[in-house]
C-alpha positions in Angstrom: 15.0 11.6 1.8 14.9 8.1 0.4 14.0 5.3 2.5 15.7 2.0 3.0 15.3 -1.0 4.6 15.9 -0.8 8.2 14.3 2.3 8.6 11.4 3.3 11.3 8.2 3.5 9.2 6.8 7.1 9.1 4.0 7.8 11.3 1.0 7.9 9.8 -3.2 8.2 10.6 -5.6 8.4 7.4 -9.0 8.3 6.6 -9.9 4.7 5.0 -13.1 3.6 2.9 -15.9 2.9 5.0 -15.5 5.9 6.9 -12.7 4.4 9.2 -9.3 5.6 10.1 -6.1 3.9 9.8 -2.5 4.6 11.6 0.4 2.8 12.3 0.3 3.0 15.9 -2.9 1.0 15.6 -1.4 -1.8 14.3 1.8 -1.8 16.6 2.5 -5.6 16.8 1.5 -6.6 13.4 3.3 -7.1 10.1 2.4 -4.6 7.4 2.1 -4.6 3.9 1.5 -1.4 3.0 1.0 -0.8 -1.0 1.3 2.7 -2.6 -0.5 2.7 -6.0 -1.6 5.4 -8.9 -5.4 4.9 -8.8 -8.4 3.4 -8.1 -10.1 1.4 -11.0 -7.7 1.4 -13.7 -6.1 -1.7 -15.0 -2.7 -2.2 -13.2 -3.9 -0.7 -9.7 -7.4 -3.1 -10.2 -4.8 -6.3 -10.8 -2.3 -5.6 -7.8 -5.6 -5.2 -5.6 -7.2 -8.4 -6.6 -4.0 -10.2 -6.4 -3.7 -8.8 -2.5 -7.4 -9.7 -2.4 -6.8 -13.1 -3.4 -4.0 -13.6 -1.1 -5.7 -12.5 1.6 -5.7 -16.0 3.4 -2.3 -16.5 3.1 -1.4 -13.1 4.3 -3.6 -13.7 7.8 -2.1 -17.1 7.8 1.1 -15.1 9.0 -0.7 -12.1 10.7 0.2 -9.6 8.1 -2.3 -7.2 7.6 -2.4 -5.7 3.8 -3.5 -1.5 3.6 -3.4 -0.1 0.4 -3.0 3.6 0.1 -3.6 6.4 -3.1 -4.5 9.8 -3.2 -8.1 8.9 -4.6 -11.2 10.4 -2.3 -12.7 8.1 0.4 -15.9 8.1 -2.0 -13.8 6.7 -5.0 -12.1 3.8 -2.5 -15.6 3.1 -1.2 -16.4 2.4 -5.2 -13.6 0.7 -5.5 -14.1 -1.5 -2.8 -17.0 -2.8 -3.5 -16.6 -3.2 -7.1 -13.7 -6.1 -6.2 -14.8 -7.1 -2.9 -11.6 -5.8 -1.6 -11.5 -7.2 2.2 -9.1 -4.6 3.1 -8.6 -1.2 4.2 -8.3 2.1 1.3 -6.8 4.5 2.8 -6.9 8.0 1.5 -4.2 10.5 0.9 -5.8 13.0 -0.9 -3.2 16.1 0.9 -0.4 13.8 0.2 2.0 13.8 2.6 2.1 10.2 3.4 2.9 9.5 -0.3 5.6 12.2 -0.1 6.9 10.8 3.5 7.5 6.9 1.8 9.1 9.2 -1.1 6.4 7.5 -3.3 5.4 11.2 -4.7 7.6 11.3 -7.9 7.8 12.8 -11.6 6.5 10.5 -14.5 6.7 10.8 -17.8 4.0 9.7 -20.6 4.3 10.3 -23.9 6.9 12.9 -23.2 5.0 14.9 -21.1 6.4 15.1 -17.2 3.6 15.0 -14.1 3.9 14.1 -10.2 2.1 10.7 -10.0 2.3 7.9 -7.3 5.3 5.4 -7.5 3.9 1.7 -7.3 5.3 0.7 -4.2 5.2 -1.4 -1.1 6.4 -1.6 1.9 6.9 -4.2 4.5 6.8 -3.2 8.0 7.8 -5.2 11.0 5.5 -5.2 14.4 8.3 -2.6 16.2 7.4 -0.3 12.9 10.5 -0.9 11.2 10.7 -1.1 7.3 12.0 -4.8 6.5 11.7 -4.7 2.5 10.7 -1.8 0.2 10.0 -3.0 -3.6 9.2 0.1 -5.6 8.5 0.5 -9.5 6.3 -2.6 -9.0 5.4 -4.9 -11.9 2.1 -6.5 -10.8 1.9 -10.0 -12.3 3.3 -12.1 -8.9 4.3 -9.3 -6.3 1.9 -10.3 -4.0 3.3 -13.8 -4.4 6.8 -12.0 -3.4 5.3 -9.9 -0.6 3.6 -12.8 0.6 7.4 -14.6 1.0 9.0 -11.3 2.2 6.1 -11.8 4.8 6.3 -15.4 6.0 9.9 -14.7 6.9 9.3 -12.4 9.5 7.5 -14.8 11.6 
């Protein structure tokens, strides 16, 4: 099942760094960014993160709150965290079946060889829960910039 805009958000409650929890029923009422990426620490997913980082502002300025999500451990997000100064919540999918649910869980394919990896992906979510735009195979350089847009348009 693919999602698509105008779809209800799936449900979700996951352990974040900072040994917190995260679920979308919490944040009934708020906009959502909600960014699906490979791994903590490695080039791309370190440059989406600090752009979202450096966004940040912007993104409160319209009450949109920014989660990324991987299947890394809560130990590796805390690392992660702190390493950028990320100002907003890792949460941890190590079982996978939030990845699977925003059918971000898909084969890759490096140097010939085929593996199950994360899609780069994000998701914006209204305050009723509602998916309002989906961008998925994500080039980094300015998609926060776009998500940021996406975002002011829903207040």
């Amino acid at each position: 099942m693919s999602l698509k805009t105008g779809d209800k958000a799936p449900e979700f409650t996951l352990p974040t760094d900072g040994g917190g929890e995260i679920s979308l029923t919490g944040l009934k009422g708020k906009t959502i960014v909600l960014y699906f990426y490979p791994r903590d620490d490695t080039p791309g997913c370190t440059a989406e993160a600090c752009a979202f980082r450096d966004s940040l502002p912007d993104f409160s300025k319209v009450k949109a709150e920014v989660i990324g999500i991987s299947r890394d451990s809560i130990a590796s997000h805390d690392k992660f965290k702190q390493k950028f100064k990320l100002p907003f919540p890792l949460a941890s999918d190590e079982d996978g079946k939030i990845t699977e649910a925003y059918g971000v869980w898909v084969e890759k394919s490096m140097y010939g060889k085929k593996y199950m990896g994360i899609e780069r992906a994000t998701f914006l979510i209204d305050g009723k829960g509602i998916i309002r735009d989906i961008w998925r195979m994500v080039k980094v350089e300015g998609h926060a910039d776009e998500v940021l847009k996406a975002a002011e348009g829903l207040k």
